[in-house]
FIKEFI-217173 format. One record per residue (C-alpha): residue in three letters; x, y, z. Coordinates in nm, 2 decimals, always signed. Each point is the difference from the previous one (the first is absolute). Example, Ala and Ser with C-alpha at 12.3 -4.5 7.8 and 13.67 -1.06 7.14 Angstrom:
// FIKEFI-217173
> ala,+1.23,-0.45,+0.78
> ser,+0.14,+0.34,-0.07
***
This chain:
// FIKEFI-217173
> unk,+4.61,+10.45,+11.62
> unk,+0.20,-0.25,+0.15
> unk,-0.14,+0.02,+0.31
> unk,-0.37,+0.00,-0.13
> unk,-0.24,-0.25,+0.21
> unk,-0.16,-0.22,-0.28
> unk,-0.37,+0.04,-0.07
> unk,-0.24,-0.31,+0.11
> unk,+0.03,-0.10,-0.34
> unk,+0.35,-0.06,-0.09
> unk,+0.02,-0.22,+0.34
> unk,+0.13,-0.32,-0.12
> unk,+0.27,-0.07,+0.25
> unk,+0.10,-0.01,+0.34
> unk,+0.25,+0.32,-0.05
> unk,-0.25,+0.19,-0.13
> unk,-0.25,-0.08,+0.24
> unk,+0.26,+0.10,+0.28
> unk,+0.03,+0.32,-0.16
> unk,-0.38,+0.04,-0.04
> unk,-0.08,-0.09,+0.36
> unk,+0.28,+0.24,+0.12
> unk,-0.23,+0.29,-0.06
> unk,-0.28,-0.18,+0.15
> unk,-0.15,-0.02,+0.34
> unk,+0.11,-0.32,+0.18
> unk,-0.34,-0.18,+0.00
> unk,+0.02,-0.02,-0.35
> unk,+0.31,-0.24,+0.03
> unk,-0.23,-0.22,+0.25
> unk,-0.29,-0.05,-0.14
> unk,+0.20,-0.09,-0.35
> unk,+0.21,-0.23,+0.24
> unk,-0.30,-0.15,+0.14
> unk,-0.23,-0.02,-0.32
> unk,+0.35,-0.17,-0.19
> unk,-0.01,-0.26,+0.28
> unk,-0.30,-0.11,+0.00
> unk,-0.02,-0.06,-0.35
> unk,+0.31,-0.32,+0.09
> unk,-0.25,-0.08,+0.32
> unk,-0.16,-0.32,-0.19
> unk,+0.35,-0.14,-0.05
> unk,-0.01,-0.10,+0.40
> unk,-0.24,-0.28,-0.11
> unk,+0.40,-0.14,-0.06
> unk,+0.02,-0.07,+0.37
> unk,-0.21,-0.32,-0.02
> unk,+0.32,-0.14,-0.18
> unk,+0.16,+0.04,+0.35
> unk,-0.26,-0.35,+0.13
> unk,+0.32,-0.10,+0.15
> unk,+0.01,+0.28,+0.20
> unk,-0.38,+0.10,+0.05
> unk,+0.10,+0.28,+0.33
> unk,+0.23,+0.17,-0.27
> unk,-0.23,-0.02,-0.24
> unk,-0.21,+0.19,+0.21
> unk,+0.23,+0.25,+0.14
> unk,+0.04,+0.13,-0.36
> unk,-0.32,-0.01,-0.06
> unk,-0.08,+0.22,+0.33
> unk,+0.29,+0.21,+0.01
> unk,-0.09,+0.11,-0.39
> unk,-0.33,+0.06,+0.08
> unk,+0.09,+0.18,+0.30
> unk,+0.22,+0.24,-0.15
> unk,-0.21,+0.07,-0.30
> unk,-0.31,+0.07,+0.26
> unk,+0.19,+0.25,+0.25
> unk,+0.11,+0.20,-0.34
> unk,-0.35,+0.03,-0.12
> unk,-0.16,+0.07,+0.37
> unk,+0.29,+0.27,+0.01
> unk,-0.10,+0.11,-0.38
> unk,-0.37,+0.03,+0.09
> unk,+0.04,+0.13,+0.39
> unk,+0.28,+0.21,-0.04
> unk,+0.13,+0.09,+0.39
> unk,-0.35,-0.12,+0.11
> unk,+0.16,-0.32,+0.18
> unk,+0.25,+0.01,+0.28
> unk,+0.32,-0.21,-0.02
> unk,-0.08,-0.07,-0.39
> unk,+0.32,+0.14,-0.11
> unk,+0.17,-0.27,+0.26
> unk,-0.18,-0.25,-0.07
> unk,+0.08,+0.06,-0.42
> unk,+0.34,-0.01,+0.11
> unk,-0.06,-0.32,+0.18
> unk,-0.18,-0.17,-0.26
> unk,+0.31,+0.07,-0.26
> unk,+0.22,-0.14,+0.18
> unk,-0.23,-0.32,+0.08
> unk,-0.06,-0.05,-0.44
> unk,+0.42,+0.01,+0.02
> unk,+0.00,-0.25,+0.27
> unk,-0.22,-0.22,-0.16
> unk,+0.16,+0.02,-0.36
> unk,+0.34,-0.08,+0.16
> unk,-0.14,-0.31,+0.13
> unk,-0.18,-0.08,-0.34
> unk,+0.35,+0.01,-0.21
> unk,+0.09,-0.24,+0.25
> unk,-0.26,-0.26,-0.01
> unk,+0.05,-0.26,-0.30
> unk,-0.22,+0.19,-0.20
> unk,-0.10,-0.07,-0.40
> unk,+0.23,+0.26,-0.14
> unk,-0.29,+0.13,-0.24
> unk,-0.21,+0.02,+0.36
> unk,+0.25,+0.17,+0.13
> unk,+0.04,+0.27,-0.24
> unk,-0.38,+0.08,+0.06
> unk,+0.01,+0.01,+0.32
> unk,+0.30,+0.22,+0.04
> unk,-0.20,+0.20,-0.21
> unk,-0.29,+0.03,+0.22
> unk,+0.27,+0.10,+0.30
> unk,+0.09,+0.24,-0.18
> unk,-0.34,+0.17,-0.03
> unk,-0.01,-0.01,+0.34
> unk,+0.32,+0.16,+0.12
> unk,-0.06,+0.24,-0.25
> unk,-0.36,+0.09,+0.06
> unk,+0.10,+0.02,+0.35
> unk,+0.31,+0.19,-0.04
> unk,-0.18,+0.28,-0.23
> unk,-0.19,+0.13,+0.30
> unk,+0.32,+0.20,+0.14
> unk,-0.05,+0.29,-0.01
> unk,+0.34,+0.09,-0.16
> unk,-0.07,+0.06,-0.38
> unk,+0.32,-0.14,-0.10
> unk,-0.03,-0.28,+0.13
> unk,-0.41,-0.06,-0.07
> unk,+0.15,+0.03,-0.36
> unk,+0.26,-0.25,+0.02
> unk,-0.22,-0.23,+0.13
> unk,-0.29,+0.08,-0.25
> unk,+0.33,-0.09,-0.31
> unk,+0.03,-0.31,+0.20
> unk,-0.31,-0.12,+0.02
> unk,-0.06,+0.06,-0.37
> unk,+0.28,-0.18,-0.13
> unk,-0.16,-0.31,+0.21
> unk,-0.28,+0.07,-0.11
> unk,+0.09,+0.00,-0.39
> unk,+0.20,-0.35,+0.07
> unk,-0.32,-0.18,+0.09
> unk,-0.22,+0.16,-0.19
> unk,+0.24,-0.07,-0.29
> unk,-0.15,+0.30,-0.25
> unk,+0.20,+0.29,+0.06
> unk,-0.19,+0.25,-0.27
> unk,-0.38,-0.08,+0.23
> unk,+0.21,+0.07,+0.32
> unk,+0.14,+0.39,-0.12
> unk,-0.38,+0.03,-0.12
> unk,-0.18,-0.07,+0.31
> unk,+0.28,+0.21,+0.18
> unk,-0.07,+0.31,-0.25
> unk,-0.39,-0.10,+0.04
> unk,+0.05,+0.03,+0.40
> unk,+0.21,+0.32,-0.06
> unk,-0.27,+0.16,-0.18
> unk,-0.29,-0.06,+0.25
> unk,+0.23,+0.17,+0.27
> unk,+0.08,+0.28,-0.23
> unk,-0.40,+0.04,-0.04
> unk,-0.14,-0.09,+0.32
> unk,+0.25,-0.10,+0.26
> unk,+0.20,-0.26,+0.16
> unk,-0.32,-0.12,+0.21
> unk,-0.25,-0.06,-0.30
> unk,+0.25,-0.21,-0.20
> unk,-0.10,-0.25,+0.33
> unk,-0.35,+0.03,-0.15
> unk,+0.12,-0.15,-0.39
> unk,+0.04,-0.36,-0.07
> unk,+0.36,-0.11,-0.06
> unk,-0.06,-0.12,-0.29
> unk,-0.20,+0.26,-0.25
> unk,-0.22,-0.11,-0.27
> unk,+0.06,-0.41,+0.18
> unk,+0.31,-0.01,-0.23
> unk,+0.18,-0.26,+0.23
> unk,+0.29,-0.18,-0.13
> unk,-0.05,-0.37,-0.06
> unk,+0.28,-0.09,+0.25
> unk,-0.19,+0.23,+0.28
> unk,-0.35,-0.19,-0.09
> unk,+0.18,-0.29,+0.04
> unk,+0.18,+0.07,+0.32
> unk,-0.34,+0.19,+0.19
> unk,-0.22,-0.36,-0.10
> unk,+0.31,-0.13,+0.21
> unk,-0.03,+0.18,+0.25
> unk,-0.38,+0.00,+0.08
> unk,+0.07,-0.37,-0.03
> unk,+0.30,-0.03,+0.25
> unk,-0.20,+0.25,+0.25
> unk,-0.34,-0.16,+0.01
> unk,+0.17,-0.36,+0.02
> unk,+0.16,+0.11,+0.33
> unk,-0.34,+0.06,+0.18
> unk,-0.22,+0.27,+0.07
> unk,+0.21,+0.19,+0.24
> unk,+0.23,+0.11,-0.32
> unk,-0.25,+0.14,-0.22
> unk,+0.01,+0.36,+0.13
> unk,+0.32,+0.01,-0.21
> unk,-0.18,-0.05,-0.27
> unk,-0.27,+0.23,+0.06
> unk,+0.21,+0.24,+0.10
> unk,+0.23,-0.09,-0.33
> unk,-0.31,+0.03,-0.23
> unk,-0.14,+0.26,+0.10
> unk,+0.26,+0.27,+0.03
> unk,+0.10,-0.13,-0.35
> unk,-0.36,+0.09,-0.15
> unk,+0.03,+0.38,+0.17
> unk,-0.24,-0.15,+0.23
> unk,-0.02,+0.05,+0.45
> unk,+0.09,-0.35,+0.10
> unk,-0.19,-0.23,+0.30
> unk,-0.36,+0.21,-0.09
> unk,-0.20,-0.24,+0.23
> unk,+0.18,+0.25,+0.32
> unk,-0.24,+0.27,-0.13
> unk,+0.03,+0.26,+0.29
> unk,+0.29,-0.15,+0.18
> unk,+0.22,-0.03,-0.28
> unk,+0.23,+0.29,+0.11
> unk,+0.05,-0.15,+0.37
> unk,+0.11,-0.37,-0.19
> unk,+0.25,+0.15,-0.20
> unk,+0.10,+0.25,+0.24
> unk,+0.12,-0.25,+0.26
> unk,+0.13,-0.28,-0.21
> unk,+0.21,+0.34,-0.11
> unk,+0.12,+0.01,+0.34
> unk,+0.11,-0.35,+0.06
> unk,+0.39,-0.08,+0.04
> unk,+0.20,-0.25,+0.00
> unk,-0.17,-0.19,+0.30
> unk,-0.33,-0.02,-0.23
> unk,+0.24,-0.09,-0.35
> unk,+0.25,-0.25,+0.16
> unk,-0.23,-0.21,+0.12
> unk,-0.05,-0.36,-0.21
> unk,-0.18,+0.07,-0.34
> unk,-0.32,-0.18,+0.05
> unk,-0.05,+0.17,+0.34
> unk,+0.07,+0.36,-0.14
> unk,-0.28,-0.11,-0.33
> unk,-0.25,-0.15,+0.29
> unk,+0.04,+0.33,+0.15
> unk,-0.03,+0.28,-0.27
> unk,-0.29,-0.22,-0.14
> unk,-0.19,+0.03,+0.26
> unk,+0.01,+0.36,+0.08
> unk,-0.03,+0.07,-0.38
> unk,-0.34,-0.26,+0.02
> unk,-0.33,+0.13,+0.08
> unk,-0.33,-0.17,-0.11
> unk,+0.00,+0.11,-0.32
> unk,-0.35,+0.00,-0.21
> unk,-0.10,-0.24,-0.16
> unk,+0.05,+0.03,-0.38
> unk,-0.22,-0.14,-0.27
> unk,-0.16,-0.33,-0.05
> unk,+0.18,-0.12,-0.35
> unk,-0.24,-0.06,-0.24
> unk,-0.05,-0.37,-0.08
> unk,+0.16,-0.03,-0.33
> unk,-0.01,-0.32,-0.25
> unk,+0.04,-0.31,+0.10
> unk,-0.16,-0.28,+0.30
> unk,-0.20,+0.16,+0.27
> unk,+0.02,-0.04,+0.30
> unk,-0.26,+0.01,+0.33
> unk,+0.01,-0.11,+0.35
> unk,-0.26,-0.36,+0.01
> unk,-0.05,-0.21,+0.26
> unk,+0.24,+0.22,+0.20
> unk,+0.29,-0.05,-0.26
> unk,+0.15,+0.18,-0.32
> unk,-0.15,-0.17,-0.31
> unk,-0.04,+0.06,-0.35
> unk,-0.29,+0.15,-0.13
> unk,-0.10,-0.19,-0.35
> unk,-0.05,+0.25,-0.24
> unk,-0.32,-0.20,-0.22
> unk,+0.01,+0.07,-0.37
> unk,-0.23,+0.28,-0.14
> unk,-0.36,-0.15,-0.09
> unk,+0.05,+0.09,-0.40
> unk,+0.35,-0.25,+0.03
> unk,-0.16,-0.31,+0.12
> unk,-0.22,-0.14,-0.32
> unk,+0.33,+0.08,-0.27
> unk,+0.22,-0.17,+0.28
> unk,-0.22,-0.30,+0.12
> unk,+0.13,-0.28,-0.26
> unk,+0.33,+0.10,+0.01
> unk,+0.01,-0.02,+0.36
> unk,-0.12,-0.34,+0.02
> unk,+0.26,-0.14,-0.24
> unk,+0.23,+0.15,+0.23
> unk,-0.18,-0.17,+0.30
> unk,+0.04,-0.33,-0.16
> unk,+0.38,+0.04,-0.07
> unk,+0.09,+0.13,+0.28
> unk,-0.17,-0.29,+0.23
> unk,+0.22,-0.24,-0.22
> unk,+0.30,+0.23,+0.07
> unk,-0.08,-0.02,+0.37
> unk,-0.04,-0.38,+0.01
> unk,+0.35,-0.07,-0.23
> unk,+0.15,+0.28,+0.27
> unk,+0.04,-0.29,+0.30
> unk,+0.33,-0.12,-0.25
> unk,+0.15,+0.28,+0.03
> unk,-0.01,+0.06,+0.41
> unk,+0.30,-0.09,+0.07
> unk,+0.19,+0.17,-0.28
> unk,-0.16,+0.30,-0.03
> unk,-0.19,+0.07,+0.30
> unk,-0.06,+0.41,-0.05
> unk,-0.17,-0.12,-0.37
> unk,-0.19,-0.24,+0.14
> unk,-0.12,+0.21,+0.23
> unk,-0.09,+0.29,-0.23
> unk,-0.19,-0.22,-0.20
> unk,-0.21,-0.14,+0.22
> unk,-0.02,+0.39,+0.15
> unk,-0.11,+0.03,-0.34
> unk,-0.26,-0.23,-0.01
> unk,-0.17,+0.08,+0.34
> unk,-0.08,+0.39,-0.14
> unk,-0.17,-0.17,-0.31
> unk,-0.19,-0.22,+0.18
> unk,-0.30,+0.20,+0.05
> unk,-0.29,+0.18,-0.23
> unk,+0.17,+0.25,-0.28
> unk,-0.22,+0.29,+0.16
> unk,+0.15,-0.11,+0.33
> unk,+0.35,+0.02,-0.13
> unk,+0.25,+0.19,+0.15
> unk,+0.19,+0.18,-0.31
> unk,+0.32,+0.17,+0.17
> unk,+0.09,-0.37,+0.23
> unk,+0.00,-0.15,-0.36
> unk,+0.19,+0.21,-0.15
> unk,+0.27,+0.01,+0.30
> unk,+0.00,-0.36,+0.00
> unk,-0.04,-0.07,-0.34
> unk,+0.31,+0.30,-0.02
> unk,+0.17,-0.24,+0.23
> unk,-0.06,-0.31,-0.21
> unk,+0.07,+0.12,-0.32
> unk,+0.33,+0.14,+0.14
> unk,+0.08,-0.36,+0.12
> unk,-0.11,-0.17,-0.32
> unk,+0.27,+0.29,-0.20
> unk,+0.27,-0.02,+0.24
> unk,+0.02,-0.43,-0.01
> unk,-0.06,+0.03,-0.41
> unk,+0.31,+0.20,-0.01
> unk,+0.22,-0.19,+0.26
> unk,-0.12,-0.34,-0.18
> unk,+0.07,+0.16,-0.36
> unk,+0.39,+0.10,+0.14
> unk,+0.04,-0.34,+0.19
> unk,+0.02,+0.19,+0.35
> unk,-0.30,-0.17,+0.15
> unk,+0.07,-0.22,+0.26
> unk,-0.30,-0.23,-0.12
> unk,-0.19,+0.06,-0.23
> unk,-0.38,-0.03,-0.04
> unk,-0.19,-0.28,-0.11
> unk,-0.08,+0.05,-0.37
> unk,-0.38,-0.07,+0.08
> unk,+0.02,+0.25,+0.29
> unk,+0.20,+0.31,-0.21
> unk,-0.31,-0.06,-0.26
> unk,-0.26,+0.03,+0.22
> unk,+0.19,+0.28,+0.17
> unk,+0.06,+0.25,-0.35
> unk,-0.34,-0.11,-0.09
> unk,-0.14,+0.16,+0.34
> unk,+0.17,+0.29,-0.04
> unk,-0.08,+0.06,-0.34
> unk,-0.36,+0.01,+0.07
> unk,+0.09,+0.19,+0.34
> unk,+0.14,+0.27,-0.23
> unk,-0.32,+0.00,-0.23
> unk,-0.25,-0.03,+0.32
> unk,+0.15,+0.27,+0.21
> unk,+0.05,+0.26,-0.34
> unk,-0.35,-0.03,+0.03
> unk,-0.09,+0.22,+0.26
> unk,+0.03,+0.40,+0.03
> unk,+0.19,-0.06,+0.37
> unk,+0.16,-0.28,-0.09
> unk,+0.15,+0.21,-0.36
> unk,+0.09,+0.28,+0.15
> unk,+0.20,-0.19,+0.31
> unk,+0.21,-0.21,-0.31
> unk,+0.09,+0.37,-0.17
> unk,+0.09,+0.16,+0.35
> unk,+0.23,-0.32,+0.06
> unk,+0.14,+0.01,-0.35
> unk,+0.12,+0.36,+0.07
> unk,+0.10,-0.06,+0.40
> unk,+0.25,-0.32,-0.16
> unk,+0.14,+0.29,-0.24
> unk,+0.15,+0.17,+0.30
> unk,+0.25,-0.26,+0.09
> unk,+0.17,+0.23,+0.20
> unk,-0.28,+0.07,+0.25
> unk,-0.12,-0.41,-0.01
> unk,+0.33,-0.08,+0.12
> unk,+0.01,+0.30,+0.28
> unk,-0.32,-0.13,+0.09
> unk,+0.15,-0.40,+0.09
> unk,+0.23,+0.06,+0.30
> unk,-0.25,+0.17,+0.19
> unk,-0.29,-0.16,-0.15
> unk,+0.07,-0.36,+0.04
> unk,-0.04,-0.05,+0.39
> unk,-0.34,+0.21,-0.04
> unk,-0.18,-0.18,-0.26
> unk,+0.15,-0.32,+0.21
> unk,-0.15,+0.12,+0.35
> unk,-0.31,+0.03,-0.19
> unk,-0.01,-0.35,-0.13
> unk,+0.06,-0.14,+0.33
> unk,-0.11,+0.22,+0.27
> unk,-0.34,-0.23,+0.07
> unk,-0.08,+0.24,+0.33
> unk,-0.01,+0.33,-0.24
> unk,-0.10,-0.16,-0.34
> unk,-0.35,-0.25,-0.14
> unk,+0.13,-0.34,-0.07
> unk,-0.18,+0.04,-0.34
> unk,+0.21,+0.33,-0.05
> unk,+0.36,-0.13,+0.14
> unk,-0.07,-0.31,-0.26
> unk,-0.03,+0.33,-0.32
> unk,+0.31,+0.16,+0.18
> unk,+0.20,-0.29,+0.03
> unk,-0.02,-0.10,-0.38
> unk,+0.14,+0.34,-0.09
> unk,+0.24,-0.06,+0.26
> unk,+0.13,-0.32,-0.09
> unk,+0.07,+0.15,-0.34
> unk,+0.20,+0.34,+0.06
> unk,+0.21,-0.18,+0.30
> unk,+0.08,-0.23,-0.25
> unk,+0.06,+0.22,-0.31
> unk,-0.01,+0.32,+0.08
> unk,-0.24,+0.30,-0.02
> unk,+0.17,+0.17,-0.35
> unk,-0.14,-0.32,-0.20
> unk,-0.34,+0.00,-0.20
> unk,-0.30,+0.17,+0.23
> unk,-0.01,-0.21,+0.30
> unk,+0.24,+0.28,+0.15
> unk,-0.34,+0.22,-0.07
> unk,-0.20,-0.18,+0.17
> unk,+0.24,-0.06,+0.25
> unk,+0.00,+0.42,+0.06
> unk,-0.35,+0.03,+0.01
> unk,-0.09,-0.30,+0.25
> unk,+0.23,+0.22,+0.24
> unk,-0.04,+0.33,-0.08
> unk,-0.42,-0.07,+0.04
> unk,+0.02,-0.27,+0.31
> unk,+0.20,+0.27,+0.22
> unk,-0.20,+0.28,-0.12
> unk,-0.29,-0.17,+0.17
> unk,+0.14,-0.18,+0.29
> unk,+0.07,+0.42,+0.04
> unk,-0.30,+0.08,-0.04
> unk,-0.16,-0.27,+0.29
> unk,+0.25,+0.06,+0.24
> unk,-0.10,+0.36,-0.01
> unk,-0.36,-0.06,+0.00
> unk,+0.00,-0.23,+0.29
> unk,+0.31,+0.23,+0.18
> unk,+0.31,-0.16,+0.09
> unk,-0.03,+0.03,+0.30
> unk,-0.25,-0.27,+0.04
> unk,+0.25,-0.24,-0.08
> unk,+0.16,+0.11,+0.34
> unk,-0.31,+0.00,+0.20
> unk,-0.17,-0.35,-0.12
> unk,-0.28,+0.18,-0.17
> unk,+0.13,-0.17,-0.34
> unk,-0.20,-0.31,+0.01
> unk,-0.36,+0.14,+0.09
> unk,+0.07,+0.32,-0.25
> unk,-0.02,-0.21,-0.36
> unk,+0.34,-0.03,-0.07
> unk,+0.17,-0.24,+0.24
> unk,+0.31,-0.01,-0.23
> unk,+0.10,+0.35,+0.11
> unk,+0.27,-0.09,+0.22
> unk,+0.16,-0.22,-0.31
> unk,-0.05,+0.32,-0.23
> unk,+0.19,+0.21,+0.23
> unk,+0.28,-0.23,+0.06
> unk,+0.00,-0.04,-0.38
> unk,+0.02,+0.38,-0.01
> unk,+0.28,+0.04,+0.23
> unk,+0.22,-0.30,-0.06
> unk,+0.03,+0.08,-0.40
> unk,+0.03,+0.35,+0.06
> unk,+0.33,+0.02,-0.18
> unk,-0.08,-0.25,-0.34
> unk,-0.36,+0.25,+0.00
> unk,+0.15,+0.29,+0.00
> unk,+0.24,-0.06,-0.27
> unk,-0.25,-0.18,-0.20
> unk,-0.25,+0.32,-0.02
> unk,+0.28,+0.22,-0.04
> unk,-0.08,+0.16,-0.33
> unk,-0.39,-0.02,+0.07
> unk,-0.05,+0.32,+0.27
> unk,-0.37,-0.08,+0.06
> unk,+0.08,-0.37,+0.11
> unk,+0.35,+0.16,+0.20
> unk,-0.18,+0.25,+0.18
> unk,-0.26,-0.27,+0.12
> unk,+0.26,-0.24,+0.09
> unk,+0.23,+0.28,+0.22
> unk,-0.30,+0.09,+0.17
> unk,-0.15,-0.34,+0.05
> unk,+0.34,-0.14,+0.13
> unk,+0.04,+0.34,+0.28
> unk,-0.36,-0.14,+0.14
> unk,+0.12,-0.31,+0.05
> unk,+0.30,+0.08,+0.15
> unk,-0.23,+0.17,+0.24
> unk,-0.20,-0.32,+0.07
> unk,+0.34,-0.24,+0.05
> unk,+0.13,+0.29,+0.24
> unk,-0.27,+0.01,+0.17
> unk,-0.08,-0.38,+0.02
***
């Protein structure tokens, strides 16, 4: 009885799973290898503490993905590709290499300890493709005890190993490639944590690195990676199978450039996102503008006197605003911003630039009440101008409640400012976007830039987690580069290449462009966790790298 291989169930340690894979075929060691290793593949995003060192920083992240790749293509090709075995053997020693020189960098020691991590899902993943069972064993008991260290939750660990143990037992070592790593998307906080870091740390390193991540996410959802290669998919993988050392030594960026384009092929367009809450946006007079949104006809009467109570006060506000020009120029600017958008007929009046605005203004008028209240203001306002000021926003409050857009835009905001987490994810990344757009004046409307720069002037200042400017803020960027999108592909990109732009209705389509390849990085990070505005952006950004190739 001693001698008695443990069922899948009682697996719970390394020992037991040795003696359970030593009456097992040996790809039952590599694909629990593999599948263990990827699981720690997020914790790479650690590199980008290596900014010291950005060509180390990228080794690890190539030699990792490398290895991880070749153990897969070996998984799902199985003696299919010549010299893979070689080239697995290669790519070990490479992740070694590279962790060597990572231990000796002046690394964060926390840093380090993920990233030695990451190595050693690499060796090991690589490793496990001998064909030796012994030895695919030993390396699937090292890569597990990595992989518990990250993941730092030992009892989820021995339960995803018994999961993946089960699905062999059932259906074979090949289909467990087919089930997501992560059943029922029970993923450990620090694993959330560390793939949001990773997508960020791969898309802020250009283009050329995202087939990593789509690579990454897709083999971790049970899904085929790089789907845009349709019928040539087998050839890609296949000869990036076959590359050695010449292909893998070479500097990181060149070696990315390389595999992205033979993994890039025009891929379809995806979706139009719907247009959502929030400003509209259209191309007039050859330049993106917002759209008023006019109140609904039934609004207008019970609105009308309030509205010109809030005319009169806010034309007094504007007038007392020349005081405060020189100490606080973004309020004084908002306010008049303000006053411009009222100045017109209430059925004229465009609902969604008041309420960003007036979001803007109101955040202002909280943010100096609170600095002036705890003595941090540097000078405070005039007592005449604070009045006017809560008195304008008071009725702002009242006026803007009184619309169905403009109620439902205050609730969605309300909710978006509960998720502090996400506002403040949404700042580093948003900040130069919602900036570009309230200065770019060869893209953007003067009248629209002036909106833009209100809200602007107000999260630069304080930040996109306080009150619902950081709403507004969202939805000024998320709808302004769903339509400068939209144009560009209407009028094709490639007229901005061929001088067609000016005589095809939307002269600014060179500045979109550049606007759509010069923030690639900050707009793919920003849209991250909204796949219908991603999926636009990838593909919109692969077209225009076409056009600046070719220009």
């Amino acid at each position: 009885m001693a001698d008695r291989a443990p069922t899948i169930d009682e697996i719970d340690n390394v020992d037991k799973l040795e003696a359970y894979l030593r009456t097992r075929p040996v790809e039952e060691a590599q694909v629990i290898a593999f599948r263990s290793a990827l699981r720690i593949m997020p914790f790479l995003a650690q590199a980008a503490f290596l900014r010291n060192d950005i060509h180390l920083a990228g080794r690890l992240r190539v030699s990792a993905f490398r290895a991880l790749f070749l153990c897969w293509a070996d998984l799902r090709y199985r003696n299919e590709i010549a010299d893979l075995q070689l080239n697995i053997d290669a790519a070990a020693v490479a992740a070694d290499s590279s962790d060597v020189a990572a231990h000796n960098a002046s690394v964060h020691t926390a840093a380090l300890t993920l990233i030695d991590s990451a190595r050693v899902s690499a060796r090991a993943a690589a490793s496990a493709t001998y064909r030796l069972n012994i030895d695919s064993i030993h390396q699937a008991k090292r890569v597990l005890i990595g992989t518990i260290y990250a993941v730092g939750e030992r009892p989820i660990v021995w339960h995803l190993v018994r999961h993946d143990l089960s699905i062999i037992a059932n259906a074979g070592a090949y289909s467990l490639l087919q089930s997501p790593l992560w059943p029922g998307g029970e993923v450990p906080e620090k694993v959330k944590q560390a793939d949001a870091a990773f997508w960020k740390d791969i898309s802020s390193l250009g283009v050329e690195w995202t087939p990593i991540w789509d690579w990454y996410s897709h083999v971790k959802s049970g899904m085929l990676p790089f789907e845009n290669l349709r019928g040539i998919f087998e050839n890609v993988v296949t000869g990036l199978g076959q590359e050695g050392n010449e292909f893998w030594d070479r500097n990181p960026e060149v070696v990315m450039k390389d595999i992205f384009e033979r993994l890039t092929l025009l891929p379809r367009q995806p979706p139009e996102p719907e247009p959502g809450p929030g400003p509209q946006y259209d191309i007039i007079d050859g330049k993106l503008s917002i759209v008023a949104s006019a109140p609904l006809e039934d609004e207008i009467t019970p609105q009308l006197r309030l509205f010109e109570r809030l005319q009169r006060d806010v034309e007094r506000l504007v007038n007392a605003a020349d005081r405060i020009d020189n100490s606080h120029p973004n309020l004084a600017f908002s306010i008049r911003e303000y006053g411009t958008l009222l100045d017109t007929s209430l059925a004229e009046l465009d609902v969604t630039g008041v309420w960003s605005v007036g979001s803007s203004l109101a955040g202002f008028a909280q943010s100096f009440r609170e600095q002036n209240r705890n003595r941090t203001l540097a000078e405070p306002l005039e007592p005449e101008v604070d009045g006017l000021l809560q008195s304008v926003i008071r009725q702002h409050g009242a006026f803007i409640m009184g619309f169905e857009e403009g109620r439902d835009l205050v609730d969605r905001a309300d909710r978006f400012a509960l998720d502090t987490e996400t506002t403040r994810g949404l700042e580093e990344s948003g900040n130069p976007l919602i900036a570009e757009l309230a200065s770019n004046a060869d893209l953007v409307h003067d009248d629209t830039r002036a909106v833009h720069r209100s809200v602007n002037n107000y999260v630069q200042e304080f930040g996109w987690a306080s009150g619902r400017v950081g709403y507004a803020a969202y939805l000024l960027v998320r709808n302004a580069v769903r339509v400068v999108i939209r144009w560009a592909v209407f009028y094709g990109f490639k007229d901005a290449v061929e001088g067609v732009s000016a005589a095809s209705g939307f002269p600014s389509l060179k500045a979109a462009i550049s606007f759509i390849y010069n923030f690639a990085s900050p707009l793919l990070v920003f849209f991250a966790s909204s796949p219908e505005m991603l999926a636009y952006v990838q593909w919109a950004f692969y077209i225009t790298q076409q056009v600046f190739k070719s220009d």
